[in-house]
N, C-alpha and C positions, 0 to 999 in steps of 0.2 A: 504494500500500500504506500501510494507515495505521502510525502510528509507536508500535511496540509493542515492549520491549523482554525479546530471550531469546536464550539458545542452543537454538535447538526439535531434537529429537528422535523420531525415530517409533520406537513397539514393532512387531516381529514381528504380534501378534494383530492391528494395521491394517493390514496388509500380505496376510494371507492366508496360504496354502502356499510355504514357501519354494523359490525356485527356484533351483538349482545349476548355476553355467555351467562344464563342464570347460577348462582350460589345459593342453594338452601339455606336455610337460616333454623336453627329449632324453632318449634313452635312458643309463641311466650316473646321471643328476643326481644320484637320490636318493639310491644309493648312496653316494658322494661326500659326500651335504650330511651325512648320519648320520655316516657314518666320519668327517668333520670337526668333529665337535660339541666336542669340546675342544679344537682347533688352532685354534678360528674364524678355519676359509674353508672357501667352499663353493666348486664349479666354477659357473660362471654359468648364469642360469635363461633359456633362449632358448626362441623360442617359432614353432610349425608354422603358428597363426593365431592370431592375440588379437583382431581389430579387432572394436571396438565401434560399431554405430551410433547414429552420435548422435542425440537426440531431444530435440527442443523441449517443452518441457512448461510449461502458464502456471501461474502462481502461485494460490494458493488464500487466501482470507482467514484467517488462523490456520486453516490445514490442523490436524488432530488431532494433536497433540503433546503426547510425555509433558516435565515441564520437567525438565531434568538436572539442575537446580541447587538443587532439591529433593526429589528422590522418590531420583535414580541410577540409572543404568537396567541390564540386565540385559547381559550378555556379546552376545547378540544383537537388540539395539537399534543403528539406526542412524539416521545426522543426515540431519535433512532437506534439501532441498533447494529454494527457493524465488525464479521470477526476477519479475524488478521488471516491471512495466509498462511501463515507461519506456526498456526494453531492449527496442530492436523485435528485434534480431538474435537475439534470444534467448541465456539463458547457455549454452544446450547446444548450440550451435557451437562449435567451435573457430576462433582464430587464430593467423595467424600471428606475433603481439606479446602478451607478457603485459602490458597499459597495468600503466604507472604510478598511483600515485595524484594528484591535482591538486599537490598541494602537497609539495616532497619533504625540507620542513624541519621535524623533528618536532617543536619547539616553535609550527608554525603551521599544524599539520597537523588541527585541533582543530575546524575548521569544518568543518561539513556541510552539506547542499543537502537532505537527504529530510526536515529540519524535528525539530524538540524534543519535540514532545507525547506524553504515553505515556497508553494506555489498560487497564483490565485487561480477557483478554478472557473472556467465559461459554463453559467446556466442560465437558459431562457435569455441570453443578451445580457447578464447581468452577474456582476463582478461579488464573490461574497467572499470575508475572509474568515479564516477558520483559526480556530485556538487549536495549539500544539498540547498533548497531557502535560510538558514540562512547565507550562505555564502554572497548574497547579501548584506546584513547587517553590518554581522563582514569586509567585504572589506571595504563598505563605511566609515567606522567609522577612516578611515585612513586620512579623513578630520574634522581635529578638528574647520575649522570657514567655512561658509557657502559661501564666497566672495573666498574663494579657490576652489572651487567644481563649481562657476560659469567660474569662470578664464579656469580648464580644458574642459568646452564646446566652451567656446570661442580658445582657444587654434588649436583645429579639425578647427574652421574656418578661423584663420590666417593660417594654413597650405596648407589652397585650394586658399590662392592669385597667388600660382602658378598655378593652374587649370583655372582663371580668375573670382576668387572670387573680389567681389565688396564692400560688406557692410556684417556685421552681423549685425543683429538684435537682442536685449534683450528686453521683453517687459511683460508687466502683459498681460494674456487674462481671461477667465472664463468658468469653465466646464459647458458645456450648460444641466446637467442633472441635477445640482444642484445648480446652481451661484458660487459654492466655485471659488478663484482664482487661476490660472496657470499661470505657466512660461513657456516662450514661447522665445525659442531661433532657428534662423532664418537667411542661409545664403542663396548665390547664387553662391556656388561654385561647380564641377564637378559633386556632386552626387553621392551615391551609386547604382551601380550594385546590382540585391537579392546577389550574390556570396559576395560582398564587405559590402552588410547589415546583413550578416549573420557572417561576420566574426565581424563587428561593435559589435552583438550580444551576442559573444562567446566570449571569457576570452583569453588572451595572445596573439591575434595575432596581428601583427602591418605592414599595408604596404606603412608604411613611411620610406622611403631608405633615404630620401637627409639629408647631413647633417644640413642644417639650418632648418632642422623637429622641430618643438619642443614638438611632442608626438612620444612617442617610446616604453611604453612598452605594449599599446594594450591593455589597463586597466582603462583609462580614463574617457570614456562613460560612463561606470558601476560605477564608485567608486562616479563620481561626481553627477550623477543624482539619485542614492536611496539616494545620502547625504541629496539631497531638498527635493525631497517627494517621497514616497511610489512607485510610478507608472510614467511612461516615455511611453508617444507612439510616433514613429519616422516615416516619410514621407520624403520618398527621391525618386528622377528622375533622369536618367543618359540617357543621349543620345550619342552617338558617330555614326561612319559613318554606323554601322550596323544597328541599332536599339534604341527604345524609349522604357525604363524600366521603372517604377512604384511600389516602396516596401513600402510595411507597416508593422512595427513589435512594439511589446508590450511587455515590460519589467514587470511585476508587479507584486511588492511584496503582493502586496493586495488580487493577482487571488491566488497564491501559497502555502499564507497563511492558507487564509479564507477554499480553498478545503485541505488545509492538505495534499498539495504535498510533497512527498520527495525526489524530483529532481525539477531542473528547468527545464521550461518548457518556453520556446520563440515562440509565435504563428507570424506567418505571412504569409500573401499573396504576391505575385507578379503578374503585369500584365507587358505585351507588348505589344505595339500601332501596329498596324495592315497597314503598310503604304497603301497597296493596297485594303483593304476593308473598313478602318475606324475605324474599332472598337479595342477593349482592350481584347486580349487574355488573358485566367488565364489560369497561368502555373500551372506545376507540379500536373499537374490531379485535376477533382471537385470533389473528396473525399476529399482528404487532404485542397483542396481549401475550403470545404463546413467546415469542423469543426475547419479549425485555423479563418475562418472568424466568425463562432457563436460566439469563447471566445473573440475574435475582437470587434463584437455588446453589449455582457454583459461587459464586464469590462474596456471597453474605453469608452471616454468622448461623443460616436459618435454613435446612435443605430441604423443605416441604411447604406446600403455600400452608398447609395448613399453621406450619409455627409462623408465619411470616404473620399470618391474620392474627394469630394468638396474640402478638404483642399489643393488638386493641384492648385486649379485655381491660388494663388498668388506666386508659387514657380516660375514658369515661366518655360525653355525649360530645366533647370538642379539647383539643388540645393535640400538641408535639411530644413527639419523643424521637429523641438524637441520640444514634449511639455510633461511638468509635471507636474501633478498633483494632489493632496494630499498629499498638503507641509507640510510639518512635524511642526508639535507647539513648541515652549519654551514651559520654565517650570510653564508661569504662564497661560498655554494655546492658547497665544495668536500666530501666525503665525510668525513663526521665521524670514520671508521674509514680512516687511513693505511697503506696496504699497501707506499706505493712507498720511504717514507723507508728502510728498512732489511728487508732481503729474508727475514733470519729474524723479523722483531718485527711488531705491529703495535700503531700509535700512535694518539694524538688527536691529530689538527692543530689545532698553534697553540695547544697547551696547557703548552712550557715558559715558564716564568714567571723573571721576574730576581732575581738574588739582591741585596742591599743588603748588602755587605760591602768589605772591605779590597781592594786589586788583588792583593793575595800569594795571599788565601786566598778566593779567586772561584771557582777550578776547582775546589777540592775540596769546598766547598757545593754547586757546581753537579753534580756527578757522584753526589755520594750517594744513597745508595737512597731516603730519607726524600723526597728532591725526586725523582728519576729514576719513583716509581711513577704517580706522578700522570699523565703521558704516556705509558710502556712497556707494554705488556701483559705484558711478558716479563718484567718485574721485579716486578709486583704479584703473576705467577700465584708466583714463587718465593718470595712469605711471606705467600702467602694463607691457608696452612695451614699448624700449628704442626707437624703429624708426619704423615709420607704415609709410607705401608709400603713396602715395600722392593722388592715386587712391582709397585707400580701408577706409572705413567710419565705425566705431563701435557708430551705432544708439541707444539710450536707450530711451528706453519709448517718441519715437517720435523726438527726438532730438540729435543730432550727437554729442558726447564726444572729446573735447578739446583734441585734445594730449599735453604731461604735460610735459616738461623736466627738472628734480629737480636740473641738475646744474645751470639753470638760474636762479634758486632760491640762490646762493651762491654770493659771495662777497670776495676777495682776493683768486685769484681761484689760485692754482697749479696745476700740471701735474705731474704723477710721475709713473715712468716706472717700472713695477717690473716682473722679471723672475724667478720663481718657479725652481729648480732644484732637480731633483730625480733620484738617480743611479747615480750622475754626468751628466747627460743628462739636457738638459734646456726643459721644459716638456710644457709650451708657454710661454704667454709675455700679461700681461695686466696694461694698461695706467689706472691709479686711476684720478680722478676729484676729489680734496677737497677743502674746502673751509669753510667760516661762514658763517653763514645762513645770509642773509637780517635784519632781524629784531634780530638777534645777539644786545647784551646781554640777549635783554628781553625772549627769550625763552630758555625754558630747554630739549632741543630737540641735541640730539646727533645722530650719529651712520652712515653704510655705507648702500647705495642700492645699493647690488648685484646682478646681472642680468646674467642670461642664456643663450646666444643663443637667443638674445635680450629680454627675459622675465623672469619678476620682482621674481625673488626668496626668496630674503631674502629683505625689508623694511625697512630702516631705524635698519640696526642690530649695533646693543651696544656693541660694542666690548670692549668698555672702562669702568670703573665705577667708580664713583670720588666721594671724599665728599668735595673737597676744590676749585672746578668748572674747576679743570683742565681738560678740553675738552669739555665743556658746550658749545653746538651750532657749535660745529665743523660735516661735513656733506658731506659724500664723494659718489662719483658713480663709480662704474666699473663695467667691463664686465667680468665675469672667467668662459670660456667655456674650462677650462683645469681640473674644477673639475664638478662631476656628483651631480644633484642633486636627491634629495629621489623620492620614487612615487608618492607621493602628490605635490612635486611641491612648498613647503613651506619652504624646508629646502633642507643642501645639507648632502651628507654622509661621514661620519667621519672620512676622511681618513688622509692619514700624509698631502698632499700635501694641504689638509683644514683646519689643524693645522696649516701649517708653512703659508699660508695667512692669518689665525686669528693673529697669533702673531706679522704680519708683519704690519696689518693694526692697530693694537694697538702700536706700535710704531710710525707709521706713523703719528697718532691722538695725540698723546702728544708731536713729534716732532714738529707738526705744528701748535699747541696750546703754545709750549714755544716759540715760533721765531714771533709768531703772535698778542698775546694778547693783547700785548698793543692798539693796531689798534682796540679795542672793549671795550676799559677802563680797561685793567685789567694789573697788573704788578708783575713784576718778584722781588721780592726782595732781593734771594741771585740766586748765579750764576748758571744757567743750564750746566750741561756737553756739553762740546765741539765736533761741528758738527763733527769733521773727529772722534771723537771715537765713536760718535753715530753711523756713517757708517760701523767702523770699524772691526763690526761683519759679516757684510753681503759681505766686502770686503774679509777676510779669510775664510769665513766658504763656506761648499759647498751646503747647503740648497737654496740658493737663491744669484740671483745676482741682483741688485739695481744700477739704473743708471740715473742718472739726465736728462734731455728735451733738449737739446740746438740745438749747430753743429751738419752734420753728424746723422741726423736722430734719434736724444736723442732726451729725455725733459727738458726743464731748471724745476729743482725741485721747486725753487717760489720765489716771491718776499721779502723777506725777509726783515727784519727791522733791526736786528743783523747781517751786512755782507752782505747787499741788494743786491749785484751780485756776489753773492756765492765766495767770495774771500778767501782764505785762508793762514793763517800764514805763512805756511811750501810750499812754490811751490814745484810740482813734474810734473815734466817735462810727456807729455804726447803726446801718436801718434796719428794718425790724426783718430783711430778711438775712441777716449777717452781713451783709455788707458795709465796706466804706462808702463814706461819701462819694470818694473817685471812682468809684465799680467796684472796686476788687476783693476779692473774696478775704473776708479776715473771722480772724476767732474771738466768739465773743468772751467780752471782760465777765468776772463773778467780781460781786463787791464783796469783798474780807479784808478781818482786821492786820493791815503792811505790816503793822509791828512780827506778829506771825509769819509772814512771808518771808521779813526779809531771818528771821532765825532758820528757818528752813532751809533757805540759800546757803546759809551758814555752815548749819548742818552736810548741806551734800558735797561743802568742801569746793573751794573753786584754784584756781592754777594758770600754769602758762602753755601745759601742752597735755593732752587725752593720754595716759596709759595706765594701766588696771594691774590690779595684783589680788591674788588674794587674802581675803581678813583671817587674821587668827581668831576663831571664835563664830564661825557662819550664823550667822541669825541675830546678832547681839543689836544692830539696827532695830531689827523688828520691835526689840523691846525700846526703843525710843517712844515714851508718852506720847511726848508731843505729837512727832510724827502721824501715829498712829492718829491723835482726836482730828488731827488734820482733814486726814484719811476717810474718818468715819462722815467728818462733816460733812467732805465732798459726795460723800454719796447722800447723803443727804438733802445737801443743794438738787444733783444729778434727779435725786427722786420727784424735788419740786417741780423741774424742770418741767420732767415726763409730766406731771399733772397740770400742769400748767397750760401745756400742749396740746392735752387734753378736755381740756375745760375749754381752751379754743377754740377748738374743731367743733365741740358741741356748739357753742355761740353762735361760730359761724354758720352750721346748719339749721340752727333756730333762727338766726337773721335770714335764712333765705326762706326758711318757712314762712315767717312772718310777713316778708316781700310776695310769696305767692298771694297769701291771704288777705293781702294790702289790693294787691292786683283783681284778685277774685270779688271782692267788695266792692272795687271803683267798676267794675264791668258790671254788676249787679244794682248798683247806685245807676247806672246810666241805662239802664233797662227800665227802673224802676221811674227813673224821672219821665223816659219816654213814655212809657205808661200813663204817666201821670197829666204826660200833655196833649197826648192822646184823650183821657177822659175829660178833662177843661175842654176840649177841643168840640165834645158828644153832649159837655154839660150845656156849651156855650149853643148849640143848635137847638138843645130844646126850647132854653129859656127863649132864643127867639120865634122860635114858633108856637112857643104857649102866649106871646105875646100877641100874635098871628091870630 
């Protein structure tokens, strides 16, 4: 076969009259799988006869194929099916082994034997190109850690809580032809349509509209499941008011390889439940039905249709199930995905890493989350995502995942409001969370988790790099759904407005490491630059605008130890909505007593140049009175604030009530008058005709 690269497809129209092969159903099923449509379970779908005979059928040179990857094919399009020459046994036998692929180490898994060359080929006047299998490959490889590649299968199932997804399920199973182990990812959300598993199937397409999506470029499926192993087969059900669907389709590198395809090639079946007779119609004719089910029997985990139906019985009335298997090895052979170290988790082997610290403070660097995700699954899925509903459950291996939220993990928390600005335009607005970690000083854990459209992008990112610990355990969280991240989901893309929040959160980290350290034994020796010219860039420049938490729907930017209620030297007088007189964004004043202020200044020690050391006696600040009542005040003020703010907004929604009701009355007033002159108008005619 020569080497031409696609995912081919055939329409209905080259196929002819479609032919309908009935599946009995026990008697009971249907009823059952309907009256279960909101419990999802169905009673299992067993069957009086299914077998299909298998049929050898030799390959065609670019057989008629519409290409998926451009045109999209219709609800009743199905993949083709194509075997190699070089396969005497033919694909449409079954065995009793689903081979492996040659190589079962996915960074060496990249070589092929059916040769590089691609051709385009002439159909009907019209030029179509075709995907090569090494494509599967070289895409995946776009996931350099393996806990990124699980994240985008989970990702499809946080997307279907709006469908009334319930739980996903992550879990070990075992291929039953071999014992090897499989990953088994498993939800109960709406289901694929064949139309919707066929595009699942095919490369670029995506039919997730809503913005709080968070897969979009229709690349997902693919890139994350050849990342774990060789071969994926998928089982999905979609029920709606028309009808009950049933797909199965089979990704594998291993079929594609081994026969020396040079196209891909997506076999699948579909059935439809039969409300009025019981049974499971197969679509799109028993020819096509008979040989994408053969390569179905050889080279998935399942050599009978009957087990291949069987894996419905726990899906219930709508929902996926994803399973892969022949998970790719590390390099020292051993399966990259660890099942056995711990029976609820599963790990990366041979990916914890040593920590470089003190012997006191070894275990607690080592156990932290910041390090622990890198190897756990169980601990990346709990801050993978910023807010999961209350309703939806991410199960692992039998047991439900904590959701994690790493601000609770901080200690002297600020808030700090930042506006991205491009072209002069303010492009959105994202509220940063920073703080010291908890067990500040002893760890050497820095950096921000940036999050997506609520999911985890960037981890604990090091924006800073210190050799004198300036910023050691400083730990922030935000949300930037105003920059794009890459395809993998690991990083985001390079763009300026990614630049000017790197640079923004790198100042942010060393601003709140000078005004804070001492609060974790550490001190300031000569004098840090002063906060208003620290601002002082982002007040004239037009990259970004930066605005403190307070009144009026800000943030107070933080408690501070140097000028604990953000008090400054220089008043500038400002309007009610933060700002100066001249425009520019400034922080508003708190009235408090100077004398206070200026002891505090005192207290945090001031100098002729920034370098830290640590205190003998860590915490001994904390017991500073003063300090502290400072401290307490401010939140105190901070509380008024909020209520203040709030007592507002009530106002002002009662002043526009009252202007309705102002409104409502003067239109009723001039109804009322019309009226009125209208009857003077009936009084005035009588009296002249009673005059009459």
């Amino acid at each position: 076969m020569n080497c031409i690269d696609v995912v081919d497809l055939s329409s209905d129209d080259e196929l002819g009259e479609v032919d309908l092969k009935p599946v009995k159903l026990e008697p009971g099923t249907i009823g059952s799988m309907i009256q279960q449509q909101h419990n999802h379970s169905v009673q299992p779908v067993k069957l009086f006869s299914s077998k299909t005979q298998a049929r050898k059928q030799a390959s065609e040179e670019n057989k008629s194929s519409n290409n998926a990857l451009s045109t999209g094919q219709s609800s009743t399009s199905v993949l083709e099916q194509c075997q190699s020459p070089g396969d005497d046994t033919g694909v449409c036998s079954t065995s009793a082994v689903s081979p492996a692929p040659i190589c079962r180490q996915f960074w060496k898994a990249g070589s092929y034997e059916g040769g590089l060359g691609s051709k385009v080929t002439l159909q009907n006047s019209t030029n179509y190109l075709h995907v090569h299998p090494l494509f599967l490959h070289s895409n995946a490889t776009s996931h350099k850690w393996a806990f990124g590649a699980v994240a985008e299968l989970l990702d499809n199932a946080i997307d279907e809580i709006q469908n009334g997804a319930t739980f996903v399920i992550v879990d070990k199973t075992s291929n039953p032809r071999d014992g090897s182990p499989a990953l088994l990812v498993q939800d109960d959300g709406g289901g694929m349509d064949p139309e919707a598993m066929r595009r699942c199937m095919s490369f670029g397409f995506s039919d997730k509209k809503s913005k709080s999506a968070i897969g979009q470029y229709g690349n997902g499926f693919k890139t994350s499941s050849m990342r774990l192993g060789a071969d994926v087969i998928v089982f999905s059900r979609h029920l709606d008011d028309r009808s009950l669907t049933q797909s199965i389709g089979l990704l594998s590198y291993s079929f594609l390889t081994r026969t020396c395809h040079d196209r891909i090639v997506v076999p699948m079946v579909d059935y439809e439940l039969s409300l009025s007779s019981g049974t499971l119609d197969v679509l799109h004719g028993r020819e096509h039905f008979a040989s994408n089910l053969s390569i179905l029997l050889k080279w998935s985990p399942f050599s009978t249709e009957a087990e291949l139906l069987k894996q419905f019985d726990d899906i219930g009335s709508h929902g996926t199930k994803i399973i892969i298997y022949n998970l790719w090895l590390n390099n020292d052979g051993n399966s990259e995905l660890d099942f056995d170290s711990d029976e609820k988790d599963i790990c990366i082997s041979g990916d914890t890493k040593k920590v470089d610290t003190i012997p006191a403070w070894k275990a607690v660097n080592e156990q932290h989350i910041a390090r622990r995700y890198h190897h756990s699954l169980r601990v990346y899925l709990s801050i993978l995502y910023l807010r999961i509903p209350e309703t939806f459950r991410i199960i692992l291996r039998g047991e439900i995942v904590e959701h994690h939220n790493i601000a609770d993990d901080l200690k002297y928390i600020e808030y700090i409001l930042y506006k991205p600005q491009s072209v002069g335009s303010v492009e959105g607005a994202v509220v940063s969370t920073i703080g010291f970690l908890k067990e500040a000083p002893r760890v050497n854990i820095h950096g921000f988790c940036v999050y997506h459209k609520n999911r985890l992008i960037l981890p604990f990112w090091q924006v800073v790099s210190y050799s004198d610990s300036r910023g050691r355990g400083v730990v922030g969280v935000l949300e930037a759904n105003f920059v794009e991240p890459t395809h993998n989901k690991q990083d985001f893309e390079r763009t300026s407005l990614f630049q000017k929040l790197e640079g923004r959160l790198k100042e942010m980290t060393w601003e709140y490491w000078d005004y804070h350290c001492r609060l974790i034994g550490y001190q300031i020796k000569k004098k840090s630059r002063p906060l208003a010219s620290h601002y002082s860039s982002h007040f004239t420049g037009q990259s970004s605008v930066q605005e403190s938490v307070g009144l009026n729907k800000t943030y107070m930017v933080s408690d501070r130890v140097k000028g604990c209620l953000d008090v400054a030297e220089k008043s500038i007088p400002i309007s009610s909505h933060g700002r100066s007189m001249q425009g520019l964004p400034m922080k508003r004043k708190e009235h408090v007593d100077l004398v206070k202020i200026e002891k505090v200044k005192r207290q945090a020690g001031t100098g002729d140049k920034t370098s830290l050391q640590p205190l003998n006696g860590i915490g001994n600040h904390l017991r500073d009175e003063e300090t502290q009542n400072l401290l307490q005040e401010n939140e105190k003020l901070r509380a008024k604030c909020l209520e203040y703010d709030k007592r507002g907004e009530e106002l002002t929604i009662k002043v526009e009530e009252l202007k309705t009701e102002m409104r409502e009355a003067q239109r009723e007033y001039g109804q009322l008058l019309a009226e009125l002159k209208s009857l003077d108008a009936v009084k005035d005619e009588k009296d002249v005709n009673g005059r009459d």
